[in-house]
ZADO-1210 file (C-alpha; in nm, 4 decimals, padded with zeros to 6 digits):
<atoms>
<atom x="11.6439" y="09.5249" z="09.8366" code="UNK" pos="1"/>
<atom x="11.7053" y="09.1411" z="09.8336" code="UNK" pos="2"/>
<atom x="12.0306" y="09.0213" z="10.0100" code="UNK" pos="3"/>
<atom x="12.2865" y="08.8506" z="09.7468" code="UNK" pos="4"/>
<atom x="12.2069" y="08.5234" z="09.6074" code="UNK" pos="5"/>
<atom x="11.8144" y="08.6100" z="09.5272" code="UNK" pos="6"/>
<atom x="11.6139" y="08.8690" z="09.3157" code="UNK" pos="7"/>
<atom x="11.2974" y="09.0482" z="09.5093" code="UNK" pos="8"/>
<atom x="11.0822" y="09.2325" z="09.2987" code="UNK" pos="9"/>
<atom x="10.7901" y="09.4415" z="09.3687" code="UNK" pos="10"/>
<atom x="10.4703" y="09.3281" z="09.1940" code="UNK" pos="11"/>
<atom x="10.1097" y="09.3965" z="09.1030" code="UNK" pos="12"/>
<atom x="09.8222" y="09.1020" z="09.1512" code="UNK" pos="13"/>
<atom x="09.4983" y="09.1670" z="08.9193" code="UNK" pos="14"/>
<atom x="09.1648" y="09.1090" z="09.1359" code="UNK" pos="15"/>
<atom x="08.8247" y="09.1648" z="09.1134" code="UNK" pos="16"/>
<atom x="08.8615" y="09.3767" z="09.4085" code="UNK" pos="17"/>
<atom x="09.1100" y="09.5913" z="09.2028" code="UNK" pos="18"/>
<atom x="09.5115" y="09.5014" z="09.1861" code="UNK" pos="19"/>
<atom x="09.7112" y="09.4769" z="09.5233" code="UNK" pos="20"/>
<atom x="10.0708" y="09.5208" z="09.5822" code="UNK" pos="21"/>
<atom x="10.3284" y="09.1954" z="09.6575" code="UNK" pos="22"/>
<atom x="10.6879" y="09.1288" z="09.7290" code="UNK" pos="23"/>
<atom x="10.8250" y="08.8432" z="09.5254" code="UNK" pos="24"/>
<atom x="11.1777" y="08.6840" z="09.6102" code="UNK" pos="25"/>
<atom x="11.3396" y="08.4270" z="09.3560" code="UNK" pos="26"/>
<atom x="11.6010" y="08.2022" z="09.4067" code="UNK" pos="27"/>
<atom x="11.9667" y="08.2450" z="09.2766" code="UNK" pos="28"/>
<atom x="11.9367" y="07.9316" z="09.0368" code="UNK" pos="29"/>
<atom x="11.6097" y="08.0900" z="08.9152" code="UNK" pos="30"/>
<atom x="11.3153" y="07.8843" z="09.0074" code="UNK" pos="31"/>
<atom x="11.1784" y="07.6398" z="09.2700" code="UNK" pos="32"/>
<atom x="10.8795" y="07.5555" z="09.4432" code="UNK" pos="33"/>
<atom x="10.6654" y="07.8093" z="09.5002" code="UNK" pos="34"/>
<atom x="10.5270" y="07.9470" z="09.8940" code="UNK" pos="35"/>
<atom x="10.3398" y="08.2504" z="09.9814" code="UNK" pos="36"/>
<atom x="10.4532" y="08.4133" z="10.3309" code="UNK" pos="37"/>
<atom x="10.1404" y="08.5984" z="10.4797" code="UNK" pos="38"/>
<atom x="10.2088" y="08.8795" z="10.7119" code="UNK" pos="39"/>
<atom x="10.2026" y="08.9261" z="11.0998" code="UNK" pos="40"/>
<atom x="09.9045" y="09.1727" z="11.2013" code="UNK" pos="41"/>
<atom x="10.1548" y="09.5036" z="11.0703" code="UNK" pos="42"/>
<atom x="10.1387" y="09.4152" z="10.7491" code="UNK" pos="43"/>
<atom x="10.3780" y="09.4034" z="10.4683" code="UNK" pos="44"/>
<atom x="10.6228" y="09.5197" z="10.6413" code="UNK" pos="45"/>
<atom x="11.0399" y="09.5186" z="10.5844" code="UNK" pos="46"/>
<atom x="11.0709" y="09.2146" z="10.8320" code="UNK" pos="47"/>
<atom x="10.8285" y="08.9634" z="10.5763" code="UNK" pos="48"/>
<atom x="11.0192" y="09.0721" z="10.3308" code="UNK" pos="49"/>
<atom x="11.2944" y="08.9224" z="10.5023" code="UNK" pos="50"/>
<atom x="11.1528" y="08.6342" z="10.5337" code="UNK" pos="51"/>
<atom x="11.0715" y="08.5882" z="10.1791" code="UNK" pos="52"/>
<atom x="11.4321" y="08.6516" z="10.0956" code="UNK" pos="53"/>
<atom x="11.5362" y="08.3963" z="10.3283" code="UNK" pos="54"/>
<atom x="11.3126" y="08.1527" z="10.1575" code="UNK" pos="55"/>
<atom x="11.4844" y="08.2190" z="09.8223" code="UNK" pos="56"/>
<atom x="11.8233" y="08.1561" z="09.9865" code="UNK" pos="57"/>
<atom x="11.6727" y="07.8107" z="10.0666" code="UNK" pos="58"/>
<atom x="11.5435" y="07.7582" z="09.7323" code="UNK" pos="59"/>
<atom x="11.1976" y="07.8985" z="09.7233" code="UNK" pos="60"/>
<atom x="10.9999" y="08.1296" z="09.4755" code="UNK" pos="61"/>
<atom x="10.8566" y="08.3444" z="09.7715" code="UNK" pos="62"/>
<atom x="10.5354" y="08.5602" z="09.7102" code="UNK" pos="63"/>
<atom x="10.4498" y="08.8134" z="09.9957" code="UNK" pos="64"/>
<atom x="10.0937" y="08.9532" z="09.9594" code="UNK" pos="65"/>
<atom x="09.9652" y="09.3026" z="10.0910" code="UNK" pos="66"/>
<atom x="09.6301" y="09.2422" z="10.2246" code="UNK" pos="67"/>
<atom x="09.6478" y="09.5650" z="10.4034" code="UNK" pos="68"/>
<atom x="09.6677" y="09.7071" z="10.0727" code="UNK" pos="69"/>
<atom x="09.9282" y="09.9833" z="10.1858" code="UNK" pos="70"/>
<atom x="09.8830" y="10.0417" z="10.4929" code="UNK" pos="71"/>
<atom x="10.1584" y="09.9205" z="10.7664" code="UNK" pos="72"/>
<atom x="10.1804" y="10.0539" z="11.1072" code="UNK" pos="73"/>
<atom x="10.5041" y="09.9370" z="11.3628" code="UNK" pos="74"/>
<atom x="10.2635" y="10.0634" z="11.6718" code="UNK" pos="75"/>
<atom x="10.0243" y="09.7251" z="11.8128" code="UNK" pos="76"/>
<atom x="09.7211" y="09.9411" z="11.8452" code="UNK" pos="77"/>
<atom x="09.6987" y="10.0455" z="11.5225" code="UNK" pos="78"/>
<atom x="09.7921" y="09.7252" z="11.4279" code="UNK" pos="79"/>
<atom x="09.5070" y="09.5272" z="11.6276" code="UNK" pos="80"/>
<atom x="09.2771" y="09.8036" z="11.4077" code="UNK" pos="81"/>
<atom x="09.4274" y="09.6870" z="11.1011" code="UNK" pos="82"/>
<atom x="09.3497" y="09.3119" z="11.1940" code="UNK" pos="83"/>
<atom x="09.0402" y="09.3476" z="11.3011" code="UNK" pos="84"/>
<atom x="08.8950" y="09.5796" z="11.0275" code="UNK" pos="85"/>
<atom x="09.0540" y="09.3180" z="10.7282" code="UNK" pos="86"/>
<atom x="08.7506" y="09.2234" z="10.5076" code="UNK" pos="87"/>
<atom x="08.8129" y="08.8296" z="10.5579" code="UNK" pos="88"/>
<atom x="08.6438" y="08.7024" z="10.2558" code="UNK" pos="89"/>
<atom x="08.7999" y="08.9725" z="10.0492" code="UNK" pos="90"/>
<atom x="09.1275" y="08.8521" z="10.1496" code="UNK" pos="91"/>
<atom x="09.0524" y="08.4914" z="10.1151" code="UNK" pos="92"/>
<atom x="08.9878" y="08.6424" z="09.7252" code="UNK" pos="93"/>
<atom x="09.3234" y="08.8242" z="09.7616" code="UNK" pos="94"/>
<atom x="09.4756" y="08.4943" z="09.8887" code="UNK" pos="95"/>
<atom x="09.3391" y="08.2464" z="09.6295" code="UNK" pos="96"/>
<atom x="09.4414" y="08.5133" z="09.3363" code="UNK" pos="97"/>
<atom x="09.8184" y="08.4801" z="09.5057" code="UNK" pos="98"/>
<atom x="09.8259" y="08.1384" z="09.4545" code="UNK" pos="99"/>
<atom x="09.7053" y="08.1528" z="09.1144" code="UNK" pos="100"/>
<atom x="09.9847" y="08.4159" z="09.0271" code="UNK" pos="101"/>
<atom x="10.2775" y="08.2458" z="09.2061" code="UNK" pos="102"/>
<atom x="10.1391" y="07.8714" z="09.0367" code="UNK" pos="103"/>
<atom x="10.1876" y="08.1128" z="08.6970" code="UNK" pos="104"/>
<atom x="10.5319" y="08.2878" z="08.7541" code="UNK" pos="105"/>
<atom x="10.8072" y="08.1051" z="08.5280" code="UNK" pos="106"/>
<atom x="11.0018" y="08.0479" z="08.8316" code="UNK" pos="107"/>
<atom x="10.7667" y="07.8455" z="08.9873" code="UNK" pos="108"/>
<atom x="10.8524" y="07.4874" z="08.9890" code="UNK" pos="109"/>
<atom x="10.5086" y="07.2132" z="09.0106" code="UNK" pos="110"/>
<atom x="10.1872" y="07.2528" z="09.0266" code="UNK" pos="111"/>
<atom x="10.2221" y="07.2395" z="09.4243" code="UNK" pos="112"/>
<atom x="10.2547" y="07.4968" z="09.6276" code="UNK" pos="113"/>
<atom x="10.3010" y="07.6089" z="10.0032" code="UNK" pos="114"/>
<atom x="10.2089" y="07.8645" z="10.2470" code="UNK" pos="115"/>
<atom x="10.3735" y="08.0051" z="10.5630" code="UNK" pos="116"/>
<atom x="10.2131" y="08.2509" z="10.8185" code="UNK" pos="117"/>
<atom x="10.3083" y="08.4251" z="11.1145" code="UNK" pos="118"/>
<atom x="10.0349" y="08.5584" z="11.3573" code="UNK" pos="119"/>
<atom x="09.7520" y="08.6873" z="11.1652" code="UNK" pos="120"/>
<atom x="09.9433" y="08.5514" z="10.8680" code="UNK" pos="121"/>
<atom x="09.9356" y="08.1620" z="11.0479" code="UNK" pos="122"/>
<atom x="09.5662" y="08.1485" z="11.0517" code="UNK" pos="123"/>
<atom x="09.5165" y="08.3081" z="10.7030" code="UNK" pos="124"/>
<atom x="09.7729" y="08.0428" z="10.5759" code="UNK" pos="125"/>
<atom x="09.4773" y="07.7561" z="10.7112" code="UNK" pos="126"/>
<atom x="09.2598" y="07.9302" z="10.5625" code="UNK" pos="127"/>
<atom x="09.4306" y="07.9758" z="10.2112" code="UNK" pos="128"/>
<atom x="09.4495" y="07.5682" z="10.2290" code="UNK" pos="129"/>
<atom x="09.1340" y="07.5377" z="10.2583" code="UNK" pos="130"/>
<atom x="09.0560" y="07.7693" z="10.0039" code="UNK" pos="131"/>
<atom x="09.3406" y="07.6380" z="09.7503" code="UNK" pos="132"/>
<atom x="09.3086" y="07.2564" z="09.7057" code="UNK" pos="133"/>
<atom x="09.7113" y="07.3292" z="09.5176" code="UNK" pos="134"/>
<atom x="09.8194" y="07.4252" z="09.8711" code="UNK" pos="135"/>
<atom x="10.0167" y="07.1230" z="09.9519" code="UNK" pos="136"/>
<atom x="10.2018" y="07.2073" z="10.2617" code="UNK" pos="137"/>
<atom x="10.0705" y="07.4911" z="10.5107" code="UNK" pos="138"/>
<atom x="10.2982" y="07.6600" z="10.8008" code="UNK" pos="139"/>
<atom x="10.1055" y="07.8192" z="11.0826" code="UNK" pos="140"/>
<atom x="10.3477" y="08.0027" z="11.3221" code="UNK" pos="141"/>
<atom x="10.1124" y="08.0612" z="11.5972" code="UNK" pos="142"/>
<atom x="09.8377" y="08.1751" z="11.4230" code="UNK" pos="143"/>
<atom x="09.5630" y="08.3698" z="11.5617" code="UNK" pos="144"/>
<atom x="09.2441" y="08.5924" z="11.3919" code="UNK" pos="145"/>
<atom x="08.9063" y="08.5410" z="11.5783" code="UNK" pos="146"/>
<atom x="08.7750" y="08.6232" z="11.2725" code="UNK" pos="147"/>
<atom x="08.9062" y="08.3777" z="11.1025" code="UNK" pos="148"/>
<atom x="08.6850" y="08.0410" z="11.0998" code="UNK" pos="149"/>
<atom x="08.8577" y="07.7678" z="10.8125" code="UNK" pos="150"/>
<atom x="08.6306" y="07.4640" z="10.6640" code="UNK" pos="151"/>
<atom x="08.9326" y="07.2235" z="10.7579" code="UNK" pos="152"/>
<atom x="08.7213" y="06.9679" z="10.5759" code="UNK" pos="153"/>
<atom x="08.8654" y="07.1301" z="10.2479" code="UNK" pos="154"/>
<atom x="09.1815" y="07.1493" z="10.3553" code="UNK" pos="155"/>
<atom x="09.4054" y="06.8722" z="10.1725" code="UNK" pos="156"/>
<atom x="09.7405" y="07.0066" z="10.2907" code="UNK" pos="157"/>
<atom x="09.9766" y="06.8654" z="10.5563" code="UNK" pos="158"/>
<atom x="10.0357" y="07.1122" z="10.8040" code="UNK" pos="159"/>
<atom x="10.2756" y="07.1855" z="11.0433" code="UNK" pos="160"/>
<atom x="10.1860" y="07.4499" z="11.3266" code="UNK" pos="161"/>
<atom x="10.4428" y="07.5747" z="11.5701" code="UNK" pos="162"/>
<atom x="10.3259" y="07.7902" z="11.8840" code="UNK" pos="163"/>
<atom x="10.5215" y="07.9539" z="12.1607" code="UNK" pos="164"/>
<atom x="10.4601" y="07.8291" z="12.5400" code="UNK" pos="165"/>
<atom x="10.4657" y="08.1640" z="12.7024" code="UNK" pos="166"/>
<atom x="10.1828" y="08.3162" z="12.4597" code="UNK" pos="167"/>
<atom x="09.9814" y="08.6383" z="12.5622" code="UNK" pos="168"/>
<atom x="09.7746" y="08.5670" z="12.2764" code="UNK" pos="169"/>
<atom x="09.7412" y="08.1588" z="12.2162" code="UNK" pos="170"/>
<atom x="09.6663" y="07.9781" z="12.5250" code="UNK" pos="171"/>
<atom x="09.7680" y="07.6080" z="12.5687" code="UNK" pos="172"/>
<atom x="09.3929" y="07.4730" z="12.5359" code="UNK" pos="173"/>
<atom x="09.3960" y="07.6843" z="12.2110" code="UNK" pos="174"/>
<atom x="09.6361" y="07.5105" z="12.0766" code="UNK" pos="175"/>
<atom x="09.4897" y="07.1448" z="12.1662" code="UNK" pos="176"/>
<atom x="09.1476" y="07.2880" z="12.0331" code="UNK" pos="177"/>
<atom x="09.3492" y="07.3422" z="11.6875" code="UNK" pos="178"/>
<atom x="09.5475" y="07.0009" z="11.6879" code="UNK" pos="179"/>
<atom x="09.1527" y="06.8244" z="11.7942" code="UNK" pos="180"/>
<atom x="09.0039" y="06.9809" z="11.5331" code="UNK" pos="181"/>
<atom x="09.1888" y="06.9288" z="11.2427" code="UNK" pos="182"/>
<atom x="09.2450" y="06.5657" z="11.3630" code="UNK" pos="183"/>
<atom x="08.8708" y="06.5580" z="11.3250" code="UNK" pos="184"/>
<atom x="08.9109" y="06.6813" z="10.9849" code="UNK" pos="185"/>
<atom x="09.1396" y="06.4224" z="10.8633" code="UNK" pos="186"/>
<atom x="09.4081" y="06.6580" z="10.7866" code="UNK" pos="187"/>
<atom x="09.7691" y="06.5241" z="10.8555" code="UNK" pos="188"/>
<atom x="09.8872" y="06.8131" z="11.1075" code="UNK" pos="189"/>
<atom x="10.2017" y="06.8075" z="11.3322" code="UNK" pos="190"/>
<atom x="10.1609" y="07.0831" z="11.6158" code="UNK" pos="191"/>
<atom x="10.4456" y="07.1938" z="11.8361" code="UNK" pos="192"/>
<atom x="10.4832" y="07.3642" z="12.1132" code="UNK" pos="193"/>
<atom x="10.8323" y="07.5184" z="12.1935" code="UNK" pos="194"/>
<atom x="10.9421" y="07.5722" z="12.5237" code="UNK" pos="195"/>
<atom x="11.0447" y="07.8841" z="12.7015" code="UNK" pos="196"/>
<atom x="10.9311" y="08.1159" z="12.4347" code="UNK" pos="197"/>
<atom x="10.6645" y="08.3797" z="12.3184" code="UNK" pos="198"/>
<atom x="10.4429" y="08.5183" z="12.1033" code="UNK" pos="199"/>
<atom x="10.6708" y="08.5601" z="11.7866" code="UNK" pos="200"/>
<atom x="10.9648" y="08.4350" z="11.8616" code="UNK" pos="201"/>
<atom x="11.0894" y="08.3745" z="11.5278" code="UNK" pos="202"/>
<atom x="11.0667" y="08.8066" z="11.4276" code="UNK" pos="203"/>
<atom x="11.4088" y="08.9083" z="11.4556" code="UNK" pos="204"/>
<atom x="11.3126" y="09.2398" z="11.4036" code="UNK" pos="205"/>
<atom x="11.1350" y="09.2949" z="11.7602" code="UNK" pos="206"/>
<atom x="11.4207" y="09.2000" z="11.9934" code="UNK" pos="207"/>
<atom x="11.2181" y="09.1583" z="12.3285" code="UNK" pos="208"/>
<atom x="11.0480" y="08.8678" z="12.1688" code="UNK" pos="209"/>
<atom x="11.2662" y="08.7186" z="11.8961" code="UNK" pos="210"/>
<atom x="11.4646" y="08.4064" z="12.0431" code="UNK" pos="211"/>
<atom x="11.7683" y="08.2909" z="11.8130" code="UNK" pos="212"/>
<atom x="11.8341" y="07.9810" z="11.9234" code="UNK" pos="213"/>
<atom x="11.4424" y="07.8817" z="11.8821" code="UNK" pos="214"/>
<atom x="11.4363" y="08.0346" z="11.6050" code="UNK" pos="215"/>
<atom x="11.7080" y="07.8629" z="11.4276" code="UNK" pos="216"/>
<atom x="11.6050" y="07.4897" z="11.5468" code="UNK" pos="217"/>
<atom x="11.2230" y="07.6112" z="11.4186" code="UNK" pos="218"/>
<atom x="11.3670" y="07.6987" z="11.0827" code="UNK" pos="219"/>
<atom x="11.5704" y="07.4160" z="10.9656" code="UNK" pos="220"/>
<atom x="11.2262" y="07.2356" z="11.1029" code="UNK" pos="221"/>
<atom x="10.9906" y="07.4598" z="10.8678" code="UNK" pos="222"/>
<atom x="11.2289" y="07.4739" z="10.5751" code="UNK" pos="223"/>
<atom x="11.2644" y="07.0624" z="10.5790" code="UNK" pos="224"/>
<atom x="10.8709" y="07.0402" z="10.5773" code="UNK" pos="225"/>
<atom x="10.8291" y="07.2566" z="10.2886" code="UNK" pos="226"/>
<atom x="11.1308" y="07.0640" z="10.1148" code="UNK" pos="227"/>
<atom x="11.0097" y="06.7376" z="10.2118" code="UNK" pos="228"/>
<atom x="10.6273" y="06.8607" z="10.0900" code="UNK" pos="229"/>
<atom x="10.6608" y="07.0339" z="09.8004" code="UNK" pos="230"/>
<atom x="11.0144" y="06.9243" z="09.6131" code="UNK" pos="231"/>
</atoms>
């Protein structure tokens, strides 16, 4: 259920892979520019729901895809399964068919749109860019998949990338690999890396990681980019 001021909706995305589920959250006035919010390695679970809804509040058409395709898990081994075992270039199809039907929803404003990712989600969203010349603005919240290998030469998005210091998952050269390479790309990128915090920091819903006041500094941050990019 959407918190007041938005509408979230359940939906159905036709593929050539056969129709997937996604969560779609609209602002109160109706319509804005449109993002898709790619999920952490649980899947499409309550918490990205959340964050979709929070995206409305700020004036976003939100569009949550399950590439799990119904399965969600809240216990990390099954999870790291559930990563590993995702057919990559059937989700980049599942990805590029969620653009097309967010770009198509009445609510969507422009023919720009954005894409925000957290974890798995953060290096699908580089990869959606790359796969989506729309894709105007691209969010990678420390994004990892070794799976995962973009063509940044496609990508024609700015990006913004924000990664935690104290990260089990993302080491520090990782991150300077990532800024290098899309530098060598020419794609306009702005990486941070935020002090004092870990691997997803910004999921309120796991309280041993999940920093507040981070968290709030990193969203007026994320929510002015996609303003800034896509309005």
């Amino acid at each position: 259920m959407a918190a007041s001021g938005e509408s979230g909706m359940d939906l159905e995305i036709e593929s050539e892979d056969g129709a997937f589920a996604a969560y779609l959250s609209v602002p109160a006035s109706g319509r804005g520019p449109g993002i898709v919010v790619l999920q952490e390695w649980w899947g499409l679970v309550p918490q990205i729901r959340d964050v979709c809804d929070r995206l409305a509040r700020a004036g976003f058409v939100a569009l949550a895809p399950d590439l799990y395709r119904g399965e969600s898990t809240t216990d990390p081994d099954e999870a790291g399964r559930l990563m590993m075992e995702l057919e990559i270039e059937r989700a980049g199809r599942d990805l590029v068919r969620a653009v097309d039907a967010l770009r198509r929803r009445p609510e969507t404003d422009g023919a720009k749109v954005g894409v925000i990712g957290f974890c798995m989600g953060g290096k699908l969203a580089l990869h959606t860019a790359c796969l989506c010349p729309e894709i105007a603005a691209v969010v990678d919240c420390y994004g990892v998949h070794p799976n995962v290998a973009p063509d940044y030469s496609a990508c024609r998005a700015k990006v913004f990338g924000v990664f935690a210091e104290n990260d089990d998952f993302i080491s520090a050269s990782d991150v300077d690999a990532l800024a290098s390479t899309l530098e060598e790309a020419g794609v306009d990128a702005r990486i941070e890396t935020r002090p004092g915090v870990q691997h997803a920091f910004l999921n309120e819903a796991r309280p041993e990681v999940y920093d507040a006041d981070a968290a709030a500094v990193v969203w007026r941050e994320i929510e002015n980019f996609l303003s800034a990019e896509l309005r």
